[in-house]
TORTOR-555925 format. One record per residue: x, y, z of N, C-alpha, C, O, CB in turn; residue in one letter; residue number from 0. Coordinates in steps of 0.1 Angstrom, whole numbers. Glycine has a CB too. Layout:
% TORTOR-555925
{{X; Y; Z}; {X; Y; Z}; {X; Y; Z}; {X; Y; Z}; {X; Y; Z}; A; NUM};
...
% end
This chain:
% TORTOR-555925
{{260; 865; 423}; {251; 856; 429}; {252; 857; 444}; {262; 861; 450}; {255; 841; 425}; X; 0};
{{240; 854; 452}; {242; 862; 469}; {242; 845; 470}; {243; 836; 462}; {227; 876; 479}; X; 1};
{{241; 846; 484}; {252; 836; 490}; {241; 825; 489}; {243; 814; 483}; {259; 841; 507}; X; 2};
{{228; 827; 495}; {213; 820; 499}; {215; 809; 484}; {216; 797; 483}; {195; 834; 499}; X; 3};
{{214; 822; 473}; {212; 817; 455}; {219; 806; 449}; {215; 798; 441}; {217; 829; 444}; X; 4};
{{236; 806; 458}; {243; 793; 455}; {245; 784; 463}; {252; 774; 459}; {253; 795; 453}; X; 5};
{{239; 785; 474}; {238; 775; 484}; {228; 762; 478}; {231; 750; 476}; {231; 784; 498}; X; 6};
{{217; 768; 476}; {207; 764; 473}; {212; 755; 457}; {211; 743; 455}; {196; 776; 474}; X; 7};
{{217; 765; 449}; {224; 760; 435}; {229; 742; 439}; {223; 732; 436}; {241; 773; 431}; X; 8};
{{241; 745; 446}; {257; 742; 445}; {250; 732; 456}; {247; 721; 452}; {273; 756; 447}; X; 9};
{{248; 736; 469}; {247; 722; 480}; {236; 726; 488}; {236; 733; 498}; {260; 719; 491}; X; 10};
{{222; 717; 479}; {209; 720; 479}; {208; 707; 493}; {212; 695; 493}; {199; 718; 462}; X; 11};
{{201; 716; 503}; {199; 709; 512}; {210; 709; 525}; {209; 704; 536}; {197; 698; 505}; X; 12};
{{218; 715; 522}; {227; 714; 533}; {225; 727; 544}; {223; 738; 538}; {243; 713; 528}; X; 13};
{{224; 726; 557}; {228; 736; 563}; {237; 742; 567}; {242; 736; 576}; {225; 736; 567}; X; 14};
{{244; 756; 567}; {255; 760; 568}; {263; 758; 585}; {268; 769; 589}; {253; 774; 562}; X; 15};
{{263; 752; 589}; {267; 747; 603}; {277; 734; 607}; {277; 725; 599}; {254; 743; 609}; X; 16};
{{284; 733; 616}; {288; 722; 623}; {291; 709; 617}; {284; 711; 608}; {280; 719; 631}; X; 17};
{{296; 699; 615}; {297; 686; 610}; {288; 686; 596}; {279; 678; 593}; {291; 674; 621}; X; 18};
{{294; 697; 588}; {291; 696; 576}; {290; 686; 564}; {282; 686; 554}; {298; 702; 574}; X; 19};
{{303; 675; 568}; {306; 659; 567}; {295; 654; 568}; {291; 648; 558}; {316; 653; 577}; X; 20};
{{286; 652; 579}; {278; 645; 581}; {266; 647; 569}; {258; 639; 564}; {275; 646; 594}; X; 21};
{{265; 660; 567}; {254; 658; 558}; {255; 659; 543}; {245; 657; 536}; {245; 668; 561}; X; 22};
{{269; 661; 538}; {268; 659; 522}; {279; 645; 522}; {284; 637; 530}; {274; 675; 512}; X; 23};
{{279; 646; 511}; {282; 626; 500}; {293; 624; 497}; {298; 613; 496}; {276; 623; 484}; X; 24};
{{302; 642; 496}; {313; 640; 493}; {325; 651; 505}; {324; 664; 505}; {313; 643; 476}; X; 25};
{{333; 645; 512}; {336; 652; 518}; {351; 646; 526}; {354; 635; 521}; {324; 656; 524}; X; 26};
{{358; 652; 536}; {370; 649; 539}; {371; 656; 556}; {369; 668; 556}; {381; 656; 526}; X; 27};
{{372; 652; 566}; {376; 653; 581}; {386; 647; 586}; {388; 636; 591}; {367; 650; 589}; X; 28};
{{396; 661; 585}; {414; 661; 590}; {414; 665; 599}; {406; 674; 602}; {425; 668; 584}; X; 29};
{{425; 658; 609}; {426; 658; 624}; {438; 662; 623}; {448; 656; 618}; {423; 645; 633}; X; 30};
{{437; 680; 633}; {448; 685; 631}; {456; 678; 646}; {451; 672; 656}; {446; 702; 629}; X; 31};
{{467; 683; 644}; {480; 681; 655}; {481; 664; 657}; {487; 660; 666}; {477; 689; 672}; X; 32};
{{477; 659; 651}; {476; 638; 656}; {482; 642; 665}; {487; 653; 666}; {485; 621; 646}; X; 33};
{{481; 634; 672}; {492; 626; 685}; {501; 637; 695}; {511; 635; 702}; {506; 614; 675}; X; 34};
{{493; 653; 694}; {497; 664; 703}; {487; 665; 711}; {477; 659; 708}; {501; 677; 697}; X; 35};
{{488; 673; 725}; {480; 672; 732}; {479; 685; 736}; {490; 690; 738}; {482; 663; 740}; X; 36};
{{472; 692; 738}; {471; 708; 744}; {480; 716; 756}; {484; 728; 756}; {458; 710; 749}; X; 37};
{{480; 709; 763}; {485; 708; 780}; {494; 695; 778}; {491; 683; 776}; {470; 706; 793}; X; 38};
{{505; 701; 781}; {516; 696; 789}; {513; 692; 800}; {503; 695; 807}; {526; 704; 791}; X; 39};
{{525; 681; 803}; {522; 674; 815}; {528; 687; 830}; {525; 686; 842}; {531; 657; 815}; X; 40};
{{534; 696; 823}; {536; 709; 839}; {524; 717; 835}; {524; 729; 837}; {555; 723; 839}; X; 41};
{{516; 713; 832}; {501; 720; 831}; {498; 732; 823}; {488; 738; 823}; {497; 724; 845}; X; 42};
{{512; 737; 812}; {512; 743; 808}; {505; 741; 792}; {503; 729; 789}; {522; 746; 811}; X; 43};
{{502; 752; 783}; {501; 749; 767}; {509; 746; 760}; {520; 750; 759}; {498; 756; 761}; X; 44};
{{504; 737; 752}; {521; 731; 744}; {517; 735; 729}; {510; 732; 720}; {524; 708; 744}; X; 45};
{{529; 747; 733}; {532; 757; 721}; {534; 752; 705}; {531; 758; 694}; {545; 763; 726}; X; 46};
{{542; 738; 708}; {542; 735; 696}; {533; 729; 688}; {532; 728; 676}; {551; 730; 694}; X; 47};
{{523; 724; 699}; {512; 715; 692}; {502; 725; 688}; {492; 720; 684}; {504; 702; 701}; X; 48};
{{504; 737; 689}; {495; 749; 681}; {502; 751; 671}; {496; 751; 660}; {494; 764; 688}; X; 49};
{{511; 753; 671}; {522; 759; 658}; {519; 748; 648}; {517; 753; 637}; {541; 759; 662}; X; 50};
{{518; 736; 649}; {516; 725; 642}; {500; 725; 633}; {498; 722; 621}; {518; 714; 655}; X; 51};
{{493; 727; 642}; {478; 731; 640}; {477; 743; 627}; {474; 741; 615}; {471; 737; 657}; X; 52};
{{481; 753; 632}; {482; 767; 625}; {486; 761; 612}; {479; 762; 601}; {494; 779; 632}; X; 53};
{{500; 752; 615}; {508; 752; 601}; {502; 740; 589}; {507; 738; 578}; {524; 747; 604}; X; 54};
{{491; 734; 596}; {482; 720; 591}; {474; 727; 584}; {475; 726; 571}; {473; 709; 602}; X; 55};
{{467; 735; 589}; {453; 744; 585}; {457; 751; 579}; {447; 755; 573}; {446; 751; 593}; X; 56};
{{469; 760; 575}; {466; 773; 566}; {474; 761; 553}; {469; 764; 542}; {475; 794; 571}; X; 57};
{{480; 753; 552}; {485; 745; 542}; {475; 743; 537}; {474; 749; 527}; {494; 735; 545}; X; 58};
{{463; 732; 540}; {454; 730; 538}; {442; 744; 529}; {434; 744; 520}; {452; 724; 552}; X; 59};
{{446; 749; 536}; {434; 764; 530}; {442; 768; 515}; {438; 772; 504}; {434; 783; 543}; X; 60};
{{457; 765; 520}; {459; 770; 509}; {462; 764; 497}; {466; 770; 487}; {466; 777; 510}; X; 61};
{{460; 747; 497}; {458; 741; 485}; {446; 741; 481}; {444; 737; 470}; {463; 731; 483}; X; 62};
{{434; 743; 489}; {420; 745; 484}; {415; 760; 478}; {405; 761; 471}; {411; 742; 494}; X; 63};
{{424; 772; 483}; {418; 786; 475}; {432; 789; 469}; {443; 785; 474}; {410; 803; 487}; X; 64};
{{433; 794; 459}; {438; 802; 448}; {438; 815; 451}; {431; 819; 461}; {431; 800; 436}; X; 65};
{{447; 824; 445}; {442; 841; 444}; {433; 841; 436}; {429; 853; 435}; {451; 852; 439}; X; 66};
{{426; 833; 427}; {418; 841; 417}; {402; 831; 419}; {392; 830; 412}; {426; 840; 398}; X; 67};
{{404; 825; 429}; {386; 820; 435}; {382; 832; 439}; {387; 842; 444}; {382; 808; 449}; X; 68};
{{374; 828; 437}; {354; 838; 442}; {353; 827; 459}; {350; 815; 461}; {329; 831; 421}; X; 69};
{{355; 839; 468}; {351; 833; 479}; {341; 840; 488}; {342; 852; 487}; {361; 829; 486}; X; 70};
{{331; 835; 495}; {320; 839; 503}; {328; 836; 515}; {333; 825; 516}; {305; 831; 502}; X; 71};
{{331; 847; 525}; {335; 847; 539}; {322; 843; 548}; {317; 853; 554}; {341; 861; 543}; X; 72};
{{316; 829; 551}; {306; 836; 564}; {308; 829; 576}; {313; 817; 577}; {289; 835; 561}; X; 73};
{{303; 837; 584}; {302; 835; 600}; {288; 837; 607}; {280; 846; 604}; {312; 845; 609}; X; 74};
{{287; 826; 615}; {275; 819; 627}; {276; 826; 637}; {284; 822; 645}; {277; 804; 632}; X; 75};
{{269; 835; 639}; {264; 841; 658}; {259; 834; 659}; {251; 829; 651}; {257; 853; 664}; X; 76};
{{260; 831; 673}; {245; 821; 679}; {244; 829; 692}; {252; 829; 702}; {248; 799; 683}; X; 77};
{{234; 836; 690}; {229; 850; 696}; {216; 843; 709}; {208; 834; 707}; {220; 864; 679}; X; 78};
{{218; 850; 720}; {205; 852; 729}; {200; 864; 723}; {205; 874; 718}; {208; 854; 746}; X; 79};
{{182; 858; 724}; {171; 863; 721}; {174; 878; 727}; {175; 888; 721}; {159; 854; 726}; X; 80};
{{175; 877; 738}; {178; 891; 752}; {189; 901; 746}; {190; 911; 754}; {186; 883; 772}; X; 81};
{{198; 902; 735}; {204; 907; 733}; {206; 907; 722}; {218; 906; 718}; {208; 905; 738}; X; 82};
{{195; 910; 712}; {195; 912; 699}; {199; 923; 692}; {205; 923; 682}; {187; 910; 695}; X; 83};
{{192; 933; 700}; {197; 948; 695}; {217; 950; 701}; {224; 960; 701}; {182; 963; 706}; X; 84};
{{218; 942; 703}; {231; 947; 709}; {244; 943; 701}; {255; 947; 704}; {232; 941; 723}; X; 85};
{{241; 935; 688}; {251; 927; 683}; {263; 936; 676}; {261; 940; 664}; {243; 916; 672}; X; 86};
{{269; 938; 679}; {283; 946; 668}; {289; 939; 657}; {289; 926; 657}; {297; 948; 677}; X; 87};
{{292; 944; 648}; {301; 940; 636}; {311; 935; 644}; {316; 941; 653}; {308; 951; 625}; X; 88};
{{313; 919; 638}; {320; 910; 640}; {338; 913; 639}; {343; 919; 630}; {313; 899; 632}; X; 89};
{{343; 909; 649}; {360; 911; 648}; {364; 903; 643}; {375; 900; 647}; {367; 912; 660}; X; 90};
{{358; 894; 630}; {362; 887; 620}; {360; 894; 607}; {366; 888; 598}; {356; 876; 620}; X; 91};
{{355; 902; 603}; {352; 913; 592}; {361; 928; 601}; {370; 935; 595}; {330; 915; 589}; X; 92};
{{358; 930; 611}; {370; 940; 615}; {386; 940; 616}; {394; 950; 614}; {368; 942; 627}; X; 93};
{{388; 934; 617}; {404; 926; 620}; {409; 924; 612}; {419; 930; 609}; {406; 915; 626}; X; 94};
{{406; 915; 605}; {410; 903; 589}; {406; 907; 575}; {411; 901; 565}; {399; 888; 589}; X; 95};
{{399; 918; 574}; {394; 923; 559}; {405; 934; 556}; {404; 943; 564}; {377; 928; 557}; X; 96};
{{419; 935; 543}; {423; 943; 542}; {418; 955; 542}; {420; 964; 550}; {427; 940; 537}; X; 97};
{{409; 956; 530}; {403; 967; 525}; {387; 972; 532}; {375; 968; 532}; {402; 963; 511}; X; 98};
{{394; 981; 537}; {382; 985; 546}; {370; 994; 539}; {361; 1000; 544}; {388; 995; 559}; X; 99};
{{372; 993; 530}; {356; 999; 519}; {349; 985; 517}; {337; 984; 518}; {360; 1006; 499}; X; 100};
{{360; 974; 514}; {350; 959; 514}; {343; 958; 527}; {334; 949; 528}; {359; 944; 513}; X; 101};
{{344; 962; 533}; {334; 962; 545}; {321; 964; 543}; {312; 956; 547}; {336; 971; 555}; X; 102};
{{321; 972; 538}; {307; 982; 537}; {297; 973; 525}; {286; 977; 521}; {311; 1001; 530}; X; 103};
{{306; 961; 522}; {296; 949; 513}; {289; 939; 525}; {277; 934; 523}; {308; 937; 500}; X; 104};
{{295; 935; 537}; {291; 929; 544}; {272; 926; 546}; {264; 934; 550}; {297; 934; 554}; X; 105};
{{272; 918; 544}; {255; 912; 544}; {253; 906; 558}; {262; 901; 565}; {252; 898; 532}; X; 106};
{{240; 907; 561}; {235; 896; 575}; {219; 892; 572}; {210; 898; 565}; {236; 906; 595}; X; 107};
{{221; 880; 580}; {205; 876; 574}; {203; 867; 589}; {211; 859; 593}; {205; 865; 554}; X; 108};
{{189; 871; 595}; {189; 866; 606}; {181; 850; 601}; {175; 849; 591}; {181; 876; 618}; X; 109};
{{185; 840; 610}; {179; 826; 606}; {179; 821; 627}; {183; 825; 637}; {194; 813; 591}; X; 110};
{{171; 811; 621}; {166; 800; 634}; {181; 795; 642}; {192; 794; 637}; {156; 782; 627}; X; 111};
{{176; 794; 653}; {188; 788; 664}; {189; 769; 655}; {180; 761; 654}; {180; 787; 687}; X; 112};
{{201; 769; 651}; {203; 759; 642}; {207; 740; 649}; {208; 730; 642}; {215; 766; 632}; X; 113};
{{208; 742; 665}; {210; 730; 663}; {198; 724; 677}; {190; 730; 683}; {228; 728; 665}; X; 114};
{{200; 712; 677}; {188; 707; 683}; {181; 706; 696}; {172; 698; 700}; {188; 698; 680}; X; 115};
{{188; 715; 701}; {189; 716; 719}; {175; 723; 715}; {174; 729; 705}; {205; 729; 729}; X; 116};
{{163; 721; 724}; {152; 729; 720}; {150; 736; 734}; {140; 744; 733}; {140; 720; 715}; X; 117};
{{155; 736; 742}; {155; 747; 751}; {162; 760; 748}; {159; 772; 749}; {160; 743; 762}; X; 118};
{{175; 753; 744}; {179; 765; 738}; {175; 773; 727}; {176; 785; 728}; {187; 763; 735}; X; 119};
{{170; 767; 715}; {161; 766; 703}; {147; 782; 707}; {142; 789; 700}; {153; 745; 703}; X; 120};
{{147; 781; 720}; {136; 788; 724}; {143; 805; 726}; {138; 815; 723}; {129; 780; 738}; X; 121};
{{157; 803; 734}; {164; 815; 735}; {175; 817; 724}; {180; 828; 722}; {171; 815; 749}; X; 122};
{{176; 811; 719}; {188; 816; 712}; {185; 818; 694}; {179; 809; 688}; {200; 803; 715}; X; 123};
{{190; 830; 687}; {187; 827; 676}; {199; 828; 664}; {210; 830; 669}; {177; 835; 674}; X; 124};
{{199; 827; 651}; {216; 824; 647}; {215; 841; 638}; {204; 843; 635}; {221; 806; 633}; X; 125};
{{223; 849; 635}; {227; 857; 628}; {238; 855; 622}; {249; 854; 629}; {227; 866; 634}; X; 126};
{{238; 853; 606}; {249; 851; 599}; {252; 863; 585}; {245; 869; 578}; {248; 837; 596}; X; 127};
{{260; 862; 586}; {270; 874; 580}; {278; 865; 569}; {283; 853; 570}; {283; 882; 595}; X; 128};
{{279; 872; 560}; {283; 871; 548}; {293; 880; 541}; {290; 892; 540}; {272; 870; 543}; X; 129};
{{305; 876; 535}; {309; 887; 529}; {317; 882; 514}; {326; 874; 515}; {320; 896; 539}; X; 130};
{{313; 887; 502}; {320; 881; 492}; {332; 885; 490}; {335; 894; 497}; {315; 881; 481}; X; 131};
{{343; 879; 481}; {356; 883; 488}; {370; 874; 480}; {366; 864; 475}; {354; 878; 507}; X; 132};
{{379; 876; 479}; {389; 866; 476}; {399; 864; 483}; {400; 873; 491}; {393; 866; 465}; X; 133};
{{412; 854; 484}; {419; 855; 490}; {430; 865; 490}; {437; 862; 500}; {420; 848; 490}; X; 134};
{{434; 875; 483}; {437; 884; 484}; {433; 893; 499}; {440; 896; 508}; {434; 888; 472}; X; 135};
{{419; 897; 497}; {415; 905; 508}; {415; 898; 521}; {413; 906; 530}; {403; 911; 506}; X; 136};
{{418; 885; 523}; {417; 879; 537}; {434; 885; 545}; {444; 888; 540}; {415; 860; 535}; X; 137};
{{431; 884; 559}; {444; 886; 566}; {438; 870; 569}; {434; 869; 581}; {447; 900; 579}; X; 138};
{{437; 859; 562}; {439; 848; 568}; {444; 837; 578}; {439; 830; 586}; {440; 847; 563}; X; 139};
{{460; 841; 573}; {469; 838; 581}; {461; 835; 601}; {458; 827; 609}; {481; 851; 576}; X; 140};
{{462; 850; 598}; {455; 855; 617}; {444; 846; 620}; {443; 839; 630}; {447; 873; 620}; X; 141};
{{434; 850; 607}; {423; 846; 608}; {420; 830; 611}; {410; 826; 618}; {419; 851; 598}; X; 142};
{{429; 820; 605}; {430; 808; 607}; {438; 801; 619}; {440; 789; 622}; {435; 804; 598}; X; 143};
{{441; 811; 626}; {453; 809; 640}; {442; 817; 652}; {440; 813; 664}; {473; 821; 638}; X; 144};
{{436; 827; 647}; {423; 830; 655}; {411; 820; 660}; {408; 818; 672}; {415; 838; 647}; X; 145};
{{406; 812; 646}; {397; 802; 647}; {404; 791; 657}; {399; 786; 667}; {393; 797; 631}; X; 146};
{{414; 789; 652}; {426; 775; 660}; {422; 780; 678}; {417; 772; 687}; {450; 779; 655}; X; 147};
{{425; 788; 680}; {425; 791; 696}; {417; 796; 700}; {419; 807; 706}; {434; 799; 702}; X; 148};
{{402; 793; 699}; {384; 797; 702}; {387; 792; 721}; {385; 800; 729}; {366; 783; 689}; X; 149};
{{390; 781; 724}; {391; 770; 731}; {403; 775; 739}; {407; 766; 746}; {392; 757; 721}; X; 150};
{{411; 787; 742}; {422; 789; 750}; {430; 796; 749}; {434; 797; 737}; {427; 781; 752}; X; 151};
{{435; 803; 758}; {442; 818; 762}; {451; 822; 751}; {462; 824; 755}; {451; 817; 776}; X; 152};
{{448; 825; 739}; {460; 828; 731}; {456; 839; 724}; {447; 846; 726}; {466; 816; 720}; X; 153};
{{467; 841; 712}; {460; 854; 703}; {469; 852; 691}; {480; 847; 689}; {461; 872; 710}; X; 154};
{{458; 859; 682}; {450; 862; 678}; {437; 852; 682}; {436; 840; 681}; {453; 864; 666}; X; 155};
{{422; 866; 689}; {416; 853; 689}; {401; 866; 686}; {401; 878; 685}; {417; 840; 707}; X; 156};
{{392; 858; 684}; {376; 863; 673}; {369; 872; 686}; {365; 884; 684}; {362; 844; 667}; X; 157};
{{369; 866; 700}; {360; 867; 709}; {352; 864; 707}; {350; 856; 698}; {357; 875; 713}; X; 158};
{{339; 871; 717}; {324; 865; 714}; {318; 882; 720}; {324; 889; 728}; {318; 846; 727}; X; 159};
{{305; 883; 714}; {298; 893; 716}; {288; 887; 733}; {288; 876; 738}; {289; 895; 700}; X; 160};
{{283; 897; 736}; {272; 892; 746}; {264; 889; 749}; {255; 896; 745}; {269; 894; 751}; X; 161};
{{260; 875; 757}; {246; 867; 751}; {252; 855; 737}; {244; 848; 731}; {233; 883; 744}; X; 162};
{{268; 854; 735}; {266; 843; 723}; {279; 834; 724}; {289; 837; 730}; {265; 849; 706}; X; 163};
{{275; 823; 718}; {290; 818; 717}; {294; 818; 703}; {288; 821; 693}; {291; 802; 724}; X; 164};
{{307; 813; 705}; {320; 813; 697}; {314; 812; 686}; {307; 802; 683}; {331; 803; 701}; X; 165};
{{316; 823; 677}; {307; 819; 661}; {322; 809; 652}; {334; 807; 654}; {301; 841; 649}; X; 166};
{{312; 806; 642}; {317; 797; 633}; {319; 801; 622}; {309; 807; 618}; {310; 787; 631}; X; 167};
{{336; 803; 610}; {333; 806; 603}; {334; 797; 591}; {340; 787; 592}; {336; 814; 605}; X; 168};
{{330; 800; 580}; {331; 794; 569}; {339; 798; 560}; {341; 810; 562}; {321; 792; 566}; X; 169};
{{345; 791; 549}; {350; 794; 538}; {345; 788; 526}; {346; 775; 526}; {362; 793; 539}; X; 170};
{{340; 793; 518}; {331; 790; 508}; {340; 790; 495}; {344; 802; 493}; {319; 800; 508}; X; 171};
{{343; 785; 489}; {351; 787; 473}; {344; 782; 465}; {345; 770; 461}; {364; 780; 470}; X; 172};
{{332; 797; 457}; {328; 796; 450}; {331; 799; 431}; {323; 803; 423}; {323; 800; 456}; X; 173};
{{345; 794; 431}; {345; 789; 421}; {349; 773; 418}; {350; 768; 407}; {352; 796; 416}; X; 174};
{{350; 767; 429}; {360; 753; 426}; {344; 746; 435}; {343; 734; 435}; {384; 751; 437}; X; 175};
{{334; 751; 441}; {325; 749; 448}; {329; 741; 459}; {329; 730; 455}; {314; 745; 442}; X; 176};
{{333; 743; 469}; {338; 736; 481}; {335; 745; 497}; {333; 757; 497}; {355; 734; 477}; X; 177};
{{335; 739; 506}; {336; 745; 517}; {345; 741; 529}; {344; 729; 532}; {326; 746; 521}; X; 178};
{{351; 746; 534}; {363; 744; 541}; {360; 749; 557}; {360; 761; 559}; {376; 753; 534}; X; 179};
{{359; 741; 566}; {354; 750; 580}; {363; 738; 589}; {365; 726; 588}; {331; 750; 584}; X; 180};
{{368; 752; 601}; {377; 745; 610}; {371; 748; 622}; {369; 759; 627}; {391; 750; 609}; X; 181};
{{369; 738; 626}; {356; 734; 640}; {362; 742; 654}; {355; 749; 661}; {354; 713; 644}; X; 182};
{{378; 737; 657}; {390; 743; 664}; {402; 737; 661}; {406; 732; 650}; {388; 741; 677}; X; 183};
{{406; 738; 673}; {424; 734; 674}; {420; 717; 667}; {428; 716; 657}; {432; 733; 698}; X; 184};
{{415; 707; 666}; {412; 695; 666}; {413; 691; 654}; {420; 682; 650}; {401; 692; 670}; X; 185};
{{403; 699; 646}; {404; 693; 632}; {393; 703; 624}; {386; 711; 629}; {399; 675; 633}; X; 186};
{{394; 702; 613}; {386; 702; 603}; {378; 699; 592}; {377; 687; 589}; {387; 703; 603}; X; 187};
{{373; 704; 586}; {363; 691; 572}; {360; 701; 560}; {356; 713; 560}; {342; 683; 578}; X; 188};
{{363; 695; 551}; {362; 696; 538}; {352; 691; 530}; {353; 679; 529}; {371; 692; 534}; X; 189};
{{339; 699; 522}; {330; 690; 512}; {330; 699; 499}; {335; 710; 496}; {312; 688; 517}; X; 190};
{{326; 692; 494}; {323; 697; 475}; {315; 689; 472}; {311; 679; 479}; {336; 696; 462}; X; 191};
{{312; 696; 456}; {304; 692; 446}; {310; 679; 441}; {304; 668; 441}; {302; 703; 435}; X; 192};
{{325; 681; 437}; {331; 672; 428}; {341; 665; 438}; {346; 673; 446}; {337; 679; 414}; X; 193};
{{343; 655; 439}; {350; 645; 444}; {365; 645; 439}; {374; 643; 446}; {344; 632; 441}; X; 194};
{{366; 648; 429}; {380; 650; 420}; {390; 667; 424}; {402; 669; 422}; {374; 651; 400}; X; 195};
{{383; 672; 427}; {385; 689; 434}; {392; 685; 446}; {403; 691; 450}; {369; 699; 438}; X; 196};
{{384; 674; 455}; {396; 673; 471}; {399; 666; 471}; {400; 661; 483}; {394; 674; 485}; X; 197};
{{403; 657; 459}; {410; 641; 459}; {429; 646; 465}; {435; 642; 475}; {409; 632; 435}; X; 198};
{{433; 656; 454}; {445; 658; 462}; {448; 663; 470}; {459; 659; 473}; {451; 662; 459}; X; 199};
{{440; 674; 483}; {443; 675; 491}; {437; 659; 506}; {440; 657; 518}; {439; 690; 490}; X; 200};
{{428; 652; 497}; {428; 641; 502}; {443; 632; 510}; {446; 628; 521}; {423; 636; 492}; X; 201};
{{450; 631; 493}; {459; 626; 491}; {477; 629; 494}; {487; 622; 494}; {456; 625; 481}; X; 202};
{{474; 640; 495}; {487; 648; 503}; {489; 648; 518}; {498; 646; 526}; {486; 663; 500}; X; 203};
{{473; 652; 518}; {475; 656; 538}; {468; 639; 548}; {459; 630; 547}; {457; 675; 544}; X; 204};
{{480; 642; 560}; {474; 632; 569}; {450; 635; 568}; {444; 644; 564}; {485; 637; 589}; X; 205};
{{448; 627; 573}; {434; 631; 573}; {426; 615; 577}; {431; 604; 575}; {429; 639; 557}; X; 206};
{{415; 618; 583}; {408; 607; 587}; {395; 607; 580}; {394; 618; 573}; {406; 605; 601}; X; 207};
{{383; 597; 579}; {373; 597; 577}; {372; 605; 567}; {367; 616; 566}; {368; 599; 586}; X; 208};
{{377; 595; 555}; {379; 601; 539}; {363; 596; 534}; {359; 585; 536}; {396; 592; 528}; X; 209};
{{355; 607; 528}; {343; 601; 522}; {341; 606; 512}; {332; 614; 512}; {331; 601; 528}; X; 210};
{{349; 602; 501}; {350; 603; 488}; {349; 590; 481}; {350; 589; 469}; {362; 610; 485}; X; 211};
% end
């Protein structure tokens, strides 16, 4: 099944973007690091309130995927118009995919600049990338400590191509039907089909703005 076929299936109506929470019925937004702050008061980064983050978020990922889910990897360019021909394969499918023949499954499908700025709406358009996949083939780990530090000097980190900002990625678990997207260092959100699927990671992890 391609990615469009279960979207449409599984979470008819939603768009694949940003405050995912906001637009479906059942869903979960956990606030990573509570009560850490980025910057130290000697103006430095406070190392541990990353470490903390990293260790929230991949815990979290990993009571929602299994080794044996069917997962859709995708990621959000949000591309200038002026620099379309220029886009490279993303250093989230370069970096993070063990198997470098799975590469060569990688899908892209160009769509509308997705959020409501309409100036921007005029320059900017979204290119998203798709890759089916399971957790086996993720270098996750990185990949979730990558997403964590979009926002500040660290590494592992995704970059940005030219002409875009910081793409978004998703994790799709299409067998348990859920989606799992970490916005940054801050927090993240959780939705599904079934309410009973993220009742326990509801119930295990600190988390706010439970809408189940």
């Amino acid at each position: 099944m391609k990615l469009r076929e279960y979207l449409n299936i599984n979470f008819p109506g939603l768009i694949l973007k940003p405050s995912l929470y906001n637009q479906w019925d059942k869903g979960i937004h956990f606030e990573l690091g509570k009560g850490m702050y980025q910057i130290k008061d000697d103006g430095k980064l406070n190392l541990k309130m990353f470490d903390r983050v990293y260790s929230q978020a991949l815990s979290l990922f990993n009571s929602l995927f299994s080794e044996q889910d069917e997962i859709f990897l995708v990621t959000n360019v949000y591309q200038r118009k002026a620099y379309k021909n220029r886009v490279n394969r993303l250093k989230v499918y370069n970096r993070y995919i063990k198997d470098k023949d799975l590469k060569f499954h990688l899908k892209q499908e160009t769509l509308p600049y997705m959020f409501d700025d309409e100036e921007e709406a005029d320059d900017y358009y979204t290119t998203q990338y798709f890759l089916k996949c399971s957790k086996r083939d993720l270098r996750y780990p990185m990949l979730i400590k990558a997403i964590c530090n979009q926002d500040f000097p660290l590494k592992p980190k995704l970059g940005r191509e030219n002409g875009s900002y910081y793409p978004d990625v998703f994790f799709i678990n299409a067998t348990k039907n859920l989606i799992f997207f970490i916005y940054d260092d801050r927090g993240c959100e959780v939705i599904s089909t079934n309410r009973e699927t993220i009742l326990p990671s509801y119930e295990k992890y600190n988390n706010t703005n439970p809408n189940i």
